[in-house]
C-alpha positions in Angstrom: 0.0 0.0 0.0 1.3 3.7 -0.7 1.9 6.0 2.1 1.0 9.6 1.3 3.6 11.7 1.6 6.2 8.9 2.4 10.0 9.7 4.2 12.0 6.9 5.1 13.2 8.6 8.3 9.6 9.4 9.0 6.8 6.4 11.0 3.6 5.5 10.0 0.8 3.4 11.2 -2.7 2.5 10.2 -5.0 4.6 11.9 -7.8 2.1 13.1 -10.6 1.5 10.8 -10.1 4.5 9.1 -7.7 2.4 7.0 -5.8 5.5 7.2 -1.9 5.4 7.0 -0.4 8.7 8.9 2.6 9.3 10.3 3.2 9.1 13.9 3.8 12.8 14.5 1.1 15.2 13.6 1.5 19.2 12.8 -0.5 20.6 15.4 -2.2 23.9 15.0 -2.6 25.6 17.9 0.5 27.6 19.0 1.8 29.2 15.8 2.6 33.1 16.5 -0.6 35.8 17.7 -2.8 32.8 17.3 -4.8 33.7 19.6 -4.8 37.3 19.5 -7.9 39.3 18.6 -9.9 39.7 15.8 -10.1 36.3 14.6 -10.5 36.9 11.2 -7.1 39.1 11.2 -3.8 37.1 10.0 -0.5 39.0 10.4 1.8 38.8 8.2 4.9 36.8 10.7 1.8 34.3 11.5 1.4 33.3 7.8 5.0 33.0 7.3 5.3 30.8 10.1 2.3 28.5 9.2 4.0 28.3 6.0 7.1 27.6 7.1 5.5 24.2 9.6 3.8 23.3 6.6 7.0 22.8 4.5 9.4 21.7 7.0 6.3 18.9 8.1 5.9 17.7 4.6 10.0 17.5 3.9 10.0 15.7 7.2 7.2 13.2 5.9 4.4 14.2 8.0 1.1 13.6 5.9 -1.6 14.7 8.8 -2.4 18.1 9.7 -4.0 19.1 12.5 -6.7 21.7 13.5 -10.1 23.1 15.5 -12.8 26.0 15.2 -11.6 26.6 18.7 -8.3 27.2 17.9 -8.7 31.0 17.3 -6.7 32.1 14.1 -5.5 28.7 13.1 -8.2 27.3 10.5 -7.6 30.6 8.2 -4.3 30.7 8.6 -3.6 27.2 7.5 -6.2 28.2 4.3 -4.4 30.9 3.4 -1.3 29.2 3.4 -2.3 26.1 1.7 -3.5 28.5 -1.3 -0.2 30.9 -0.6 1.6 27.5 -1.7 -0.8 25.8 -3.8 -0.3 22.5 -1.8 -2.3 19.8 -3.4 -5.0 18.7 -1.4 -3.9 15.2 -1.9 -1.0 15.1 -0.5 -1.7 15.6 3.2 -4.4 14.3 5.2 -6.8 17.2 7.3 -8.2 17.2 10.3 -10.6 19.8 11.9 -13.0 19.6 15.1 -15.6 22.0 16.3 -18.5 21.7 19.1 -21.5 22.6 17.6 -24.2 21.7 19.9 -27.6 21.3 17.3 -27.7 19.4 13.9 -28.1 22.6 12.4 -25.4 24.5 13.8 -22.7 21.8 13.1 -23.7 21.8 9.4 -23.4 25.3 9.4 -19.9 25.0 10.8 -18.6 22.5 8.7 -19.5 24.7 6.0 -17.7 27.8 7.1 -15.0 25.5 8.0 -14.2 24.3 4.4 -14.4 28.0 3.5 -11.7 28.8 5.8 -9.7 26.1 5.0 -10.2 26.3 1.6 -11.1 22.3 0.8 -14.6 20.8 -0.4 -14.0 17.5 2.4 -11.8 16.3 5.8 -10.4 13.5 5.7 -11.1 13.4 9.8 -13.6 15.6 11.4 -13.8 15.2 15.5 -16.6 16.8 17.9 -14.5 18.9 19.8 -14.1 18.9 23.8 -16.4 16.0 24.6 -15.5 16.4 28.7 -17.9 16.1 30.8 -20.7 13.3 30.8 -23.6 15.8 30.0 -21.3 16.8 26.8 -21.1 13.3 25.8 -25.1 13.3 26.0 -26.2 16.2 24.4 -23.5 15.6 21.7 -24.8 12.1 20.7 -28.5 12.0 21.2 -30.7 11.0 18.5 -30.9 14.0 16.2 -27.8 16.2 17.7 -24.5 17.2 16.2 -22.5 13.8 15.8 -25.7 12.5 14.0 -25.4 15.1 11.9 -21.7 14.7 11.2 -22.4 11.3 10.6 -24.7 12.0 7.7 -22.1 14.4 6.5 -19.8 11.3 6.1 -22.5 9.5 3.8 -22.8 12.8 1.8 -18.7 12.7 1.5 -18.3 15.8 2.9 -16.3 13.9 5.8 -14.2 10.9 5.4 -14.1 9.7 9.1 -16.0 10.8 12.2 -14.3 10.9 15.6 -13.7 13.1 19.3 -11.7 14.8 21.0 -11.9 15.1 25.3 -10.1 16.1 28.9 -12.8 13.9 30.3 -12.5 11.7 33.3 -11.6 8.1 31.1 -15.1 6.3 32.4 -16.5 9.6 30.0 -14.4 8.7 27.2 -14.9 4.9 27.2 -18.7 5.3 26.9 -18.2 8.0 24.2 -15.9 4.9 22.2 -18.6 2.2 23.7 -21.1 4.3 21.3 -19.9 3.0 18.1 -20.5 6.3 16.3 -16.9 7.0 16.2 -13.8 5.9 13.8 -11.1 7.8 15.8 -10.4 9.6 19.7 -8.3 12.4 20.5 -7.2 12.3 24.0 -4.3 12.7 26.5 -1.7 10.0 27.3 1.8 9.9 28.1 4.2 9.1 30.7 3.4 12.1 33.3 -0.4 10.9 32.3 -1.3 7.3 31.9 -5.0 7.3 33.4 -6.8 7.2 30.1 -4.6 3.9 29.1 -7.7 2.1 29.6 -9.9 4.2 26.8 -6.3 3.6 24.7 -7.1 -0.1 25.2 -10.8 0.2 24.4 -9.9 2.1 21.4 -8.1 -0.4 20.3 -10.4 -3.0 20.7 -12.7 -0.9 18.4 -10.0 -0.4 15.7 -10.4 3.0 16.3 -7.5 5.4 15.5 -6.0 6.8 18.8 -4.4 10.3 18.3 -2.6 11.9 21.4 -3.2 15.7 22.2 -0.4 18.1 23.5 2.4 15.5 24.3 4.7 18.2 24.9 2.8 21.0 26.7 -0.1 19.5 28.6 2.7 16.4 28.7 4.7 18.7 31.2 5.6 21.4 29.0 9.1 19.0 28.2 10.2 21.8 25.9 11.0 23.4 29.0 11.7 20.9 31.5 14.0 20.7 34.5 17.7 20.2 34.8 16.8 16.8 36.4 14.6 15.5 33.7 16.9 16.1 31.2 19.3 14.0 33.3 17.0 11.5 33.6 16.0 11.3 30.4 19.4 11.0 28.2 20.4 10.5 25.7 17.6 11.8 24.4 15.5 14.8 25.4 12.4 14.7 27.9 10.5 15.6 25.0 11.9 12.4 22.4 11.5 9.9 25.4 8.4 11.0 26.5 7.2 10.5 22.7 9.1 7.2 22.4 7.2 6.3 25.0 3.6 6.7 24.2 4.5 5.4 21.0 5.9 1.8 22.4 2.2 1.6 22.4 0.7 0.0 19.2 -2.5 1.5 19.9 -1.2 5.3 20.0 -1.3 5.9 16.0 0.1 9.3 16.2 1.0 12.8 18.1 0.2 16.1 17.7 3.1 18.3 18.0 3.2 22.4 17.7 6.1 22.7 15.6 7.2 25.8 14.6 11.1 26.9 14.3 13.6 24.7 12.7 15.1 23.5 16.0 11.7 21.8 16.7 12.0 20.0 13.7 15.4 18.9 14.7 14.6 17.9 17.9 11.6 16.0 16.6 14.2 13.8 14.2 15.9 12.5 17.2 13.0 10.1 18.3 13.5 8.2 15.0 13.6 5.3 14.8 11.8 3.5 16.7 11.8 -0.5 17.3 9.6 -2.7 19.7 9.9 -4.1 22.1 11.8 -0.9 23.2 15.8 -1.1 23.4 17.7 -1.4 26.3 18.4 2.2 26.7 15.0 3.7 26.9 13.6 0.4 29.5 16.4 1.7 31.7 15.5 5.3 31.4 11.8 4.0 32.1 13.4 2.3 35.2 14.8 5.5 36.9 12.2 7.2 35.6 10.0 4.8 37.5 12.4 5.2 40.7 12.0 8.6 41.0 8.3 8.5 42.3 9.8 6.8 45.3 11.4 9.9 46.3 7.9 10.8 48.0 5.6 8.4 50.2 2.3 9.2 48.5 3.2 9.3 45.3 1.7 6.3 44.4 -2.0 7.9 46.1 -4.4 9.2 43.2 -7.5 10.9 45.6 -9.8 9.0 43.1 -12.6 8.7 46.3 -12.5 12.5 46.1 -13.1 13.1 42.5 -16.7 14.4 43.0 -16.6 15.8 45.8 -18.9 18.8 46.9 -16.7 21.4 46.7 -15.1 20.8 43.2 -11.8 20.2 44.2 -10.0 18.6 41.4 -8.5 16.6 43.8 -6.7 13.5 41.5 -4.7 16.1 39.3 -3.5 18.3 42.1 -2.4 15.2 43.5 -0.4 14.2 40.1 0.8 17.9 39.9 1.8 17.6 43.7 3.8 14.6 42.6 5.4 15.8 39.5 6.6 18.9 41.4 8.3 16.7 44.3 10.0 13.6 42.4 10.9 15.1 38.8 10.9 18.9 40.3 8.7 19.8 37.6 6.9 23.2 40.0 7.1 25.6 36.8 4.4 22.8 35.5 2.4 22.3 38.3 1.9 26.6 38.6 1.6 26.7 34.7 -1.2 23.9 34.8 -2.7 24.8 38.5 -3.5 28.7 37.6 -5.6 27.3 35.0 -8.1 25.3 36.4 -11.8 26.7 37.1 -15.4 26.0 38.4 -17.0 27.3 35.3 -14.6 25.6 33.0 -14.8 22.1 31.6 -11.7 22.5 29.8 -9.6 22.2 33.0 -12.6 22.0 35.8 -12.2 22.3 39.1 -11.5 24.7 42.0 -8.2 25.5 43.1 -7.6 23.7 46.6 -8.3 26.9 48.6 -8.0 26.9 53.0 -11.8 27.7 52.7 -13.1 24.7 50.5 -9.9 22.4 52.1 -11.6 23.1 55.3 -15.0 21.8 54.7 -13.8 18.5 52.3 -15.0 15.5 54.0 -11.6 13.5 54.5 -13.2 10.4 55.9 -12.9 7.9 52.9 -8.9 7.9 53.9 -8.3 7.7 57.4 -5.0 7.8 58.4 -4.0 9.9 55.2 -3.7 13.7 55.6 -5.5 14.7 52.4 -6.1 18.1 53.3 -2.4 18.9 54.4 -1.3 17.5 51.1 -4.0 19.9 49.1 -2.7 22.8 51.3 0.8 22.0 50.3 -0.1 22.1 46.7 -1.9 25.2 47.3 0.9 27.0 48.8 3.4 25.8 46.4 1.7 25.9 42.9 -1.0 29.0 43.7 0.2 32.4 41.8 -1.7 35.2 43.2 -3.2 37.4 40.5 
């Protein structure tokens, strides 16, 4: 079988029952340059160059998916502008889009403005964007709502495959794949985050393609990691190992990677190639990887008794963020991620673990263990007042 867009130095892998083949690394587009700046509409100048410049560096590199969202501010008209900048013939990458549409109607009317914007008549992958939360997944795929409407979309050839995207607790994401409306699932994996290897397992058993959001920044921001990482990680880079990693998975088809400046795309060559079972050197680097969680007695406690708890506490991931901070000295992480989370927003939900709300969380289910003294620490250490 041809492979679109084929590099020897690049891998590929079928991407479930999409029949797909794409290569493991993805060009991501959320992080190119005033991205995110308003208007929307707006595209400066350095921001075209530089979604030019991913695009050409991706393909030379043998990367044949590109990756996008409604959501992601400027991104979908930049990339258009750019493919028609270069004339890049539309068969020689594969494209995928998401958006959130929450009626029949609207979703149609999305897609639509979507092609426009990208300048393409189909998408070869098309994912309902930000399915996180369980009254989401509901109202997404009730009889007559958006997915059934992208669904019909694929029959009309508008859309080659149908999948998701979601930061939703796994048991959210295994009933989204359980549906059997979907041929693919974007979601987050990797070695700092391995609770969703259970929906990568499902997935798997559905032949569905499994695609892994923001390796490298929700993954620990590894582009920036700590002397002690890169230690820990050599001879390659936090960033390579972490990828080698999720990628010693069969299941895990590809990764989507922001790639911008040429010594991305360098640093990107040096996880190539990859072998299974993994070589010697990158078991031992999993082994002292492994080691380093020892370095504190509860890092092996999750809080998953506490995860709906009445005052919103997101208590599991300020427990993982608590841990990353004191075995791998990741703190820059664990502020960067912490100062982001919010009540109102299912993106990254919860409440920060304030004295007030600490005060009132019913620590019962764990006696013996001083949750609230370890939510206090992370408080302390991770909060950065406005």
């Amino acid at each position: 079988m041809s492979i679109l867009n084929f590099n020897p130095n690049m891998s590929y892998r079928r991407f479930g029952k999409t029949e797909k083949t794409v290569s493991v690394i993805t060009l991501g587009g959320m992080r190119f340059i005033h991205g995110w700046e308003s208007p929307k509409e707006e595209i400066p100048r350095d921001t075209l160059d530089e979604v030019k410049f991913s695009i050409k560096r991706a393909m030379d590199c043998g990367i044949n998916m590109i990756e996008t969202a409604n959501g992601y501010m400027k991104s979908e008209k930049a990339y258009g502008l750019a493919f028609e900048e270069m004339e890049l013939p539309r068969d020689s990458y594969y494209l995928m889009t998401k958006g959130a549409a929450m009626t029949a109607r609207d979703m149609r009317a999305m897609v639509n403005e979507q092609m426009e914007l990208l300048k393409t008549n189909y998408f070869d992958f098309y994912g309902w964007h930000g399915m996180n939360t369980q009254e989401i997944f509901q109202q997404s795929c009730a009889p007559g709502g958006p997915v059934e409407e992208l669904l019909k979309m694929k029959r009309e050839g508008i859309i080659g495959h149908v999948g998701f995207s979601s930061h939703a607790p796994v048991d959210v994401i295994s009933r989204a794949i359980e549906t059997g409306m979907f041929d693919f699932v974007n979601l987050h994996y990797y070695y700092f985050f391995q609770r969703n290897r259970a929906a990568v397992d499902l997935a798997e058993l559905r032949d569905m393609g499994v695609f892994i959001i923001s390796p490298n920044d929700k993954g620990g921001q590894l582009f920036n990691a700590p002397p002690l990482l890169r230690k820990l990680t050599k001879p390659y880079t936090p960033l390579q190992w972490n990828a080698r990693f999720c990628l010693s998975t069969p299941a895990v088809h590809t990764l989507s990677f922001g790639i911008t400046r040429k010594s991305h795309f360098k640093e990107m060559k040096g996880i190539f190639p990859l072998s299974w079972p993994l070589p010697q050197v990158d078991r031992e680097i999993k082994e002292n990887m492994d080691r380093q969680w020892l370095k504190d007695p509860y890092s092996d406690y999750e809080g998953y008794e506490y995860q709906d708890n009445p005052q919103k506490i997101n208590v599991p991931e300020f427990l993982r963020l608590r841990r990353m901070w004191k075995c791998f000295d990741m703190k820059e992480f664990g502020q960067y991620r912490y100062n982001m989370f919010s009540p109102t927003d299912h993106w990254v939900p919860g409440n920060m673990a304030t004295p007030e709300l600490v005060e009132q969380l019913d620590d019962s289910k764990t006696p013996g263990l001083n949750v609230k003294a370890l939510l206090d620490e992370v408080h302390h250490a991770l909060y950065i007042e406005k």
